[in-house]
N, C-alpha and C positions, 0 to 999 in steps of 0.2 A: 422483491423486485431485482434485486442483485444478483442473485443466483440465474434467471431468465435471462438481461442481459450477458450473465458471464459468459452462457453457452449459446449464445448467437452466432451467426454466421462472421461477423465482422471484424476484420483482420487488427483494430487497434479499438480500445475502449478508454475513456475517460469514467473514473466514478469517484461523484464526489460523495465526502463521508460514510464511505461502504461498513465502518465498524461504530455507525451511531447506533447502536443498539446493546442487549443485555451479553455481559462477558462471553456465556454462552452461545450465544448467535455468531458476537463477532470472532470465535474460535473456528467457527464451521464456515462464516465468508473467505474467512483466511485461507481456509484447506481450500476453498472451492478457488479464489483468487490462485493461486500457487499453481493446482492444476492447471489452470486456465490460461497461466502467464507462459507455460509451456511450447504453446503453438501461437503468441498472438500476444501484439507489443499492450501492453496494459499502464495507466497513468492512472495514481490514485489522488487523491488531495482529502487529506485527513489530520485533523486536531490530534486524534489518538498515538502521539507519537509513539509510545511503547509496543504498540502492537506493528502500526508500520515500518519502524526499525527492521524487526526480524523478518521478515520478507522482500525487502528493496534491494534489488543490484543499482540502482544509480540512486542517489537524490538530490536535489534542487533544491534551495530556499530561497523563497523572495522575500525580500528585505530591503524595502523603501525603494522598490522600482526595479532592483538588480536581481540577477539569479544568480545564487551562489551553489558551487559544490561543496558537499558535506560528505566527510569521510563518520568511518563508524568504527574504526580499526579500534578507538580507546574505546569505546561506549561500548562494544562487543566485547569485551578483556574487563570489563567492571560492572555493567548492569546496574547502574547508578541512578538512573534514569528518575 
């Protein structure tokens, strides 16, 4: 179902938990998200933080009502995750 929405007409997409699935799946949403994010503002919201790290130029965290910015500058230099 992810993949259908990706290549929709629709200039902005929300998807929620696009990488609840097997390692292998959520490698191939990834490439398809990536392309996708190319032409067309994309908002994921995903538990899988290890895999939506490597794809995010911005990200959010809400945390008791506030949205905060999260830098990834040390977390890309260590892979600690």
């Amino acid at each position: 179902m992810t993949k259908l929405i990706l290549y929709s007409k629709a200039g902005h997409l929300l998807l929620d938990e696009p990488f609840n699935a097997s390692p292998i799946a959520a490698e191939e949403i990834r490439m398809h998200i990536t392309e996708s994010a190319r032409t067309r503002g994309i908002i994921l919201i995903d538990h899988n933080f290890r895999v939506v790290h490597k794809i995010v130029n911005h990200t959010l965290l809400l945390d008791q009502c506030y949205l905060k910015t999260v830098s990834y500058t040390h977390l890309r230099a260590h892979e600690t995750l």
